[in-house]
C-alpha positions in Angstrom: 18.8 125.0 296.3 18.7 121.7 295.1 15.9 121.3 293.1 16.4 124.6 291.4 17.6 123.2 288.4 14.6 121.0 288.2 12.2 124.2 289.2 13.7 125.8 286.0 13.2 123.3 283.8 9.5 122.8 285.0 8.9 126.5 284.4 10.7 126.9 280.6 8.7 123.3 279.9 5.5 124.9 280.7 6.7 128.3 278.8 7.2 126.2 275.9 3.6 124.3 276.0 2.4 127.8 276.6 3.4 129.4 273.6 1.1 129.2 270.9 2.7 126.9 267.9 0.5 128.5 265.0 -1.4 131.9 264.7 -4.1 133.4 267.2 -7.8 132.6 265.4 -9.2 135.5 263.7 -13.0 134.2 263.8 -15.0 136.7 261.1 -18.5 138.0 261.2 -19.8 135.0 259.6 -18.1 132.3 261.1 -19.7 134.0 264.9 -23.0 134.0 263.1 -22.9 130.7 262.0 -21.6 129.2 265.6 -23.9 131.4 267.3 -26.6 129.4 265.4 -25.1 126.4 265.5 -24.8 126.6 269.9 -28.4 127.9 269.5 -29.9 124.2 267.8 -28.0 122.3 269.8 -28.9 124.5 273.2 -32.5 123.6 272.1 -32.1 120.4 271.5 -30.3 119.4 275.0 -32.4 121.6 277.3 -35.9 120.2 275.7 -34.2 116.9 276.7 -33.4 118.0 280.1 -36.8 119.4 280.4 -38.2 116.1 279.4 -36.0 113.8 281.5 -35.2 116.2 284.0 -36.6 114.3 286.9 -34.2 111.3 285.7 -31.4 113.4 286.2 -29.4 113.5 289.5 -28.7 117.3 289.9 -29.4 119.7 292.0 -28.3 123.8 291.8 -27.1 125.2 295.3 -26.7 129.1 295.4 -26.7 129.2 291.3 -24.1 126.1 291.5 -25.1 122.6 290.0 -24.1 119.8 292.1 -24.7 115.8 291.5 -26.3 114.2 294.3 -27.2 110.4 294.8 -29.8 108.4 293.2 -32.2 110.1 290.7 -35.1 112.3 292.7 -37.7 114.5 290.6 -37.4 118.0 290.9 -33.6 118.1 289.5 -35.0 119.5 285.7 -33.3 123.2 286.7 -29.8 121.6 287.4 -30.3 119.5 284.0 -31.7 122.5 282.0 -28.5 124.2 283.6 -25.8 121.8 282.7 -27.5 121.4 278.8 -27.8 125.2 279.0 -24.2 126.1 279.6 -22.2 122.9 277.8 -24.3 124.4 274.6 -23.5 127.7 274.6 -20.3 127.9 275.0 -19.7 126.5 271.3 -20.8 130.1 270.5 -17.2 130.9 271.0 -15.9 127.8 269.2 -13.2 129.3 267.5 -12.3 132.2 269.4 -11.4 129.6 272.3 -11.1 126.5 271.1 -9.4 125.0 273.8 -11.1 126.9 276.7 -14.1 126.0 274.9 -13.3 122.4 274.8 -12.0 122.4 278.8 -15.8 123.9 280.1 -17.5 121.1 277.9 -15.6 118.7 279.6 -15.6 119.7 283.1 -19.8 119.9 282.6 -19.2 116.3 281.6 -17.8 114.8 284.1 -20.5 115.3 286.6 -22.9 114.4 284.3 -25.5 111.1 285.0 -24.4 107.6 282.6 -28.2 107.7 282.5 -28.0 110.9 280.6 -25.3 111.8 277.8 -27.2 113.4 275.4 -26.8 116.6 277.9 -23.2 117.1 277.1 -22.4 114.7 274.4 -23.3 116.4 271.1 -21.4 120.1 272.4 -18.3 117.3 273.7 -17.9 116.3 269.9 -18.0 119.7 268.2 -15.7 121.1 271.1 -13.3 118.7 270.6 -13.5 119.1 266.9 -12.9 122.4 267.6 -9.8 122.4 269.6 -8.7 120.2 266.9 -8.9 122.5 264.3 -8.6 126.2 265.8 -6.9 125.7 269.0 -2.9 127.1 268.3 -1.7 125.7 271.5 -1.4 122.3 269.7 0.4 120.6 273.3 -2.1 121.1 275.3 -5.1 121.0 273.1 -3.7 117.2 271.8 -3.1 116.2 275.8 -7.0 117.3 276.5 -8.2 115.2 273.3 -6.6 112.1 274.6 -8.3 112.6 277.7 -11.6 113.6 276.8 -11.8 110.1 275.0 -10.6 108.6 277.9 -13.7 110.2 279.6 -16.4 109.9 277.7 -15.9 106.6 276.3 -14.0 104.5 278.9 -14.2 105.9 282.6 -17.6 106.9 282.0 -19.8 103.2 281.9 -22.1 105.1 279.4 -23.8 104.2 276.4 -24.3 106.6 273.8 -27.1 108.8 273.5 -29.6 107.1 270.8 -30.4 108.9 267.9 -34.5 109.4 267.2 -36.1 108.1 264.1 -37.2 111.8 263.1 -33.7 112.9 263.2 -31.8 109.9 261.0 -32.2 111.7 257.9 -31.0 115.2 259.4 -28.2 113.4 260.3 -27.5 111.6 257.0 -28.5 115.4 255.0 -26.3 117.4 256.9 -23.0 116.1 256.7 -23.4 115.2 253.0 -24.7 119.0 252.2 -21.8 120.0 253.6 -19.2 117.7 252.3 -20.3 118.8 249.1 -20.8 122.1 249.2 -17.2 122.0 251.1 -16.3 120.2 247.6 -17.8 123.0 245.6 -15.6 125.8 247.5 -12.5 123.8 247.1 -12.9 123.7 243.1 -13.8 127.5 242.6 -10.9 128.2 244.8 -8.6 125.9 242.6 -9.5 127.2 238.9 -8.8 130.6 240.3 -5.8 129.6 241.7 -4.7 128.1 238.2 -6.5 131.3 236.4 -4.3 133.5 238.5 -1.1 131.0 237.9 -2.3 131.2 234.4 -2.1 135.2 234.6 1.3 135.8 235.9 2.5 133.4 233.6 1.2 135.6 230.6 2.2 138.7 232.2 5.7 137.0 232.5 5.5 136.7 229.3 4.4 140.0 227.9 7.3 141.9 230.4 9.6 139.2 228.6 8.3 140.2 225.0 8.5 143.8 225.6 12.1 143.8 227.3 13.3 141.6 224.1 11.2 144.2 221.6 12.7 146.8 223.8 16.8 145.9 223.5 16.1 144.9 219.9 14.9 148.7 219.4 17.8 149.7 220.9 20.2 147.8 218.8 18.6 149.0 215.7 19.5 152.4 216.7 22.9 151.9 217.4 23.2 150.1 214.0 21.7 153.0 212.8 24.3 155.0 213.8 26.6 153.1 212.8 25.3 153.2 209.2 25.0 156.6 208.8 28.5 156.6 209.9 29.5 154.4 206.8 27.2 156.7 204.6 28.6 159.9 205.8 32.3 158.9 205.5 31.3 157.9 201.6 30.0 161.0 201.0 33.0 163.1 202.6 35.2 160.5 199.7 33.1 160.8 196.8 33.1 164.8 197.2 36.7 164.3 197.5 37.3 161.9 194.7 35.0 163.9 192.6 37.8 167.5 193.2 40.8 165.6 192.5 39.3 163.4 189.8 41.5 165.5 187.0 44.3 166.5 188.7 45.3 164.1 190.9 43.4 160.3 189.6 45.7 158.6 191.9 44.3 160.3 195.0 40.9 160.0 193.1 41.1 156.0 192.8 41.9 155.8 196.5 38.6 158.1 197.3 36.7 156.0 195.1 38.2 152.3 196.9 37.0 154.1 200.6 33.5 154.6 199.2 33.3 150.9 197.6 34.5 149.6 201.4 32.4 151.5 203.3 29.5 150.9 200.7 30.3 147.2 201.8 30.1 148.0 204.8 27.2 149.7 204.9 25.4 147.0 203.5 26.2 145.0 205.9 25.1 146.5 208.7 21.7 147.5 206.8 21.0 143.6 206.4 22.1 143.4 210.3 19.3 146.3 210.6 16.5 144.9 208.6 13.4 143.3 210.6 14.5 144.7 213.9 11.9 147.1 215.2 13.0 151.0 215.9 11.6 152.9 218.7 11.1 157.0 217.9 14.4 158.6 217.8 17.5 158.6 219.1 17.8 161.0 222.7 20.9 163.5 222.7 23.0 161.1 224.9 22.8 157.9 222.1 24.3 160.7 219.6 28.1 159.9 220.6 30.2 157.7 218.6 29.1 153.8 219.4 32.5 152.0 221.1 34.6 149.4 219.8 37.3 146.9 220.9 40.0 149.7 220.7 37.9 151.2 224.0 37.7 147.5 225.9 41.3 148.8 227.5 39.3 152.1 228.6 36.7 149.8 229.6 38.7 147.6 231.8 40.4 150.6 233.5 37.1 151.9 235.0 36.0 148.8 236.3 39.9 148.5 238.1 38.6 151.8 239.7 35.6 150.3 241.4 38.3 147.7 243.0 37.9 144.6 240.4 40.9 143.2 239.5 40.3 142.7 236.0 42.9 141.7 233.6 42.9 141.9 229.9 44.4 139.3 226.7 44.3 139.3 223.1 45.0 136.5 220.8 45.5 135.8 217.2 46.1 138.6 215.2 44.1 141.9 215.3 42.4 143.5 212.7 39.5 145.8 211.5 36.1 144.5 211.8 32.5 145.5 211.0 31.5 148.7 213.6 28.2 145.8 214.4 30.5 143.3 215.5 33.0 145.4 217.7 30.0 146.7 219.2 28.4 143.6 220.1 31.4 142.5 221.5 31.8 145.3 223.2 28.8 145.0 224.6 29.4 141.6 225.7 32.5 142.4 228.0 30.4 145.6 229.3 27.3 143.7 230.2 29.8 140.7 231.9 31.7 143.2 233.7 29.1 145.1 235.3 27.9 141.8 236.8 31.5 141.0 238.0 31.0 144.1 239.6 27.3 143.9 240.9 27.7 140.1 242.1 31.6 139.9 242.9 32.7 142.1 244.7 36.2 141.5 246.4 36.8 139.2 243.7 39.1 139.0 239.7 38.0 139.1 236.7 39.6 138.0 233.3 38.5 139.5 229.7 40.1 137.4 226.7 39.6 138.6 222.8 40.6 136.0 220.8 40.8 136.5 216.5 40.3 134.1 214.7 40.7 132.9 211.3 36.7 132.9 210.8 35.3 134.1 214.3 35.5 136.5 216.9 35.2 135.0 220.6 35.0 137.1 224.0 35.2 135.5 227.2 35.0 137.0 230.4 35.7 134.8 233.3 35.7 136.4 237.3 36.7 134.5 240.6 33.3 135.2 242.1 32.8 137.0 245.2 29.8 138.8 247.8 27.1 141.1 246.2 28.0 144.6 245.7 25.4 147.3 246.7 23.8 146.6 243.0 23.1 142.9 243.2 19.1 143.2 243.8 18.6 145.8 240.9 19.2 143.7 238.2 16.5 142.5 236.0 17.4 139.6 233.7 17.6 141.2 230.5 21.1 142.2 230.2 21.6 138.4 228.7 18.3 138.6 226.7 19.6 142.0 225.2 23.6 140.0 224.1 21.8 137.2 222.8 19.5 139.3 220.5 22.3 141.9 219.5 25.0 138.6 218.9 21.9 136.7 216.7 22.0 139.4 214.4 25.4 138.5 213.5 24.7 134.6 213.7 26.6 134.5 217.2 26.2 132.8 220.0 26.3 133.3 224.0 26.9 130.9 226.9 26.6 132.3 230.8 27.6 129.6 233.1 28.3 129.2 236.9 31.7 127.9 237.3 32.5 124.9 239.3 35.0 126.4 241.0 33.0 129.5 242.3 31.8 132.8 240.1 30.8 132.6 236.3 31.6 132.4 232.7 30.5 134.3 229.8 31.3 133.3 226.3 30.6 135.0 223.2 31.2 133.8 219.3 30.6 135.5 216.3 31.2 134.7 213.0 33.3 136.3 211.0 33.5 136.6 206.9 37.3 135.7 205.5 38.7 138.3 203.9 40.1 137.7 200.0 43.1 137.8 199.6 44.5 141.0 197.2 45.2 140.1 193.5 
């Protein structure tokens, strides 16, 4: 009962070595084909050895088993041919086994004759290669490494197997054919890496383009509206002006002051319009009237419903502005809130309208809080869109983290000052 403890932690060690630390190998076709031909050359090359220094070799096969026996005797070539024959093969499955591959190699090795390491040495190196670079049980694959050197070059009093003259420049060929065409790979697979880097980032762009062509369409038609607004209400006072103009010119003169005000007015907005780009009508639901700061109250009550605590100040002193501008800022709190909403949840919020002597600024401040159900549908543009509808009117927008936890969102818009009366 004693040594249970130690029984455990012998059985979870060996769990742990025995889990594989990186992904299964998924040889394909063409890497079998090309081990299968690669155990194939080197199978040739060690059993013609064996065949021709077979008699040198100290084996001998009982019952379809190779033993080593004593001093070298001829008649050992099928024991030789057998060891070559089996050590070879087996890198057939090279990457499909790295390790298992790697542990037959090595158990054919250690039998083998000092006289004689060209049987197992050349399918020794690739296995081992192999277990370095396919085996996932990295543990035991490193622990069989160490001790393969350990085998074949310092138990084992062996020199190594000497290389023939025909064979040198094979040797020096190989290795340099594949190092470059290894080189060659590595390149194409880098520009088409950039190439495709290169591709999102243009994409990125385009979807960027399109969503800032896209809001700047839409601003166009709400200053549209806002225009024909101006236009309509100038027309309803000139037709009015123009029935009173003889019987009542006091009534008349007023008319007329509406229509040079909202002519003003108008122009405005049409200088606001100009350059944007309009998409190809209005739908029925952009008909209704566009919102101004005399709805931000109406505003902030339907975000209290969603369980925001929002709270609402105005400063300076409070007067008419140009429909673009209300609606801008308008749309600044709306696009600020909704975020409050999407990415605060649980949290306060803050919406400030300050007037000033020769700007407009809107600042909407929350506490910060955890992601609503919304937080992943958001796309990015709902800034993009404020900054392009407040650089119509020369304003400005700043969206900051705060460092005191949740965000910031500042608007300023420039105002004209208004002339005093003679």
């Amino acid at each position: 009962m004693t040594n249970a403890p130690a029984v455990d932690r012998l059985r979870a060690w060996i769990s742990s070595v025995a889990v594989p630390t990186g992904p299964l190998p998924r040889p394909t076709t063409r890497n079998y084909v090309f081990d299968v031909l690669l155990a194939l050359v080197v199978t040739v090359g060690t059993v013609d050895y064996a065949i021709e220094h077979g008699d040198d070799v100290s084996y001998k096969v009982v019952f379809g088993v190779v033993h080593p026996v004593g001093p070298p005797q001829p008649g050992n070539v099928i024991g030789a041919v057998l060891v070559a024959f089996l050590a070879s093969a087996s890198l057939a499955l090279r990457r499909r086994y790295p390790l298992a591959v790697l542990w037959a190699v090595l158990i054919l090795t250690l039998p083998a004759p000092t006289e004689s390491p060209r049987l197992t040495f050349y399918a020794c190196v690739i296995a081992a290669y192999s277990a370095a670079a396919y085996s996932p049980y990295r543990p035991p694959a490193l622990a069989t490494l160490a001790a393969t050197v350990l085998t074949v070059a310092v138990f084992r009093d062996s020199a190594l197997p000497a290389v023939p003259h025909q064979y040198v420049p094979l040797i020096v060929l190989v290795p340099l054919i594949v190092a470059a065409n290894g080189l060659r790979t590595w390149k194409i697979r880098t520009d088409e890496g950039r190439a495709q880097v290169s591709a999102l980032e243009r994409e990125r762009a385009e979807a960027l383009r399109r969503a800032v062509e896209h809001e700047r369409s839409r601003i166009a038609r709400e200053l549209h509206d806002v225009v024909t607004h101006h236009v309509s209400v100038m027309t309803i006072q000139a037709g009015a002006a123009r029935k009173v103009m003889a019987t009542a010119p006091d009534q008349a003169q007023e008319a007329l002051l509406a229509v040079e005000a909202g002519g003003r007015a108008a122009m405005t907005e049409l200088r606001h319009v100009m350059g944007l780009l309009t998409m190809g009508g209005p739908d029925p639901a952009d008909l209704a009237p566009q919102p101004g700061l005399d709805q931000l109250d109406a505003l902030v009550a339907r975000v209290r419903d969603t369980g925001v605590s929002v709270s609402s100040t105005v400063t300076g002193e409070p007067r008419p502005l140009p429909s673009g501008v209300e609606l801008a800022a308008y749309r600044v709190v709306q696009e600020a809130l909704t975020n409050t909403v999407k990415h605060a949840a649980g949290g306060s919020a803050s919406v400030t309208v300050d007037y000033g002597v020769d700007h407009l600024r809107v600042e909407v401040v929350d506490t910060g809080g955890r992601p609503g159900p919304g937080a992943a549908t958001g796309n990015g543009h709902g800034l993009i869109g404020l900054r392009e509808r407040l650089a119509v009117y020369g304003g400005t927008l700043e969206a900051r983290k705060r460092l005191s936890g949740g965000y910031r969102v500042t608007a300023s818009i420039p105002l004209q000052v208004p002339l005093e009366a003679p």
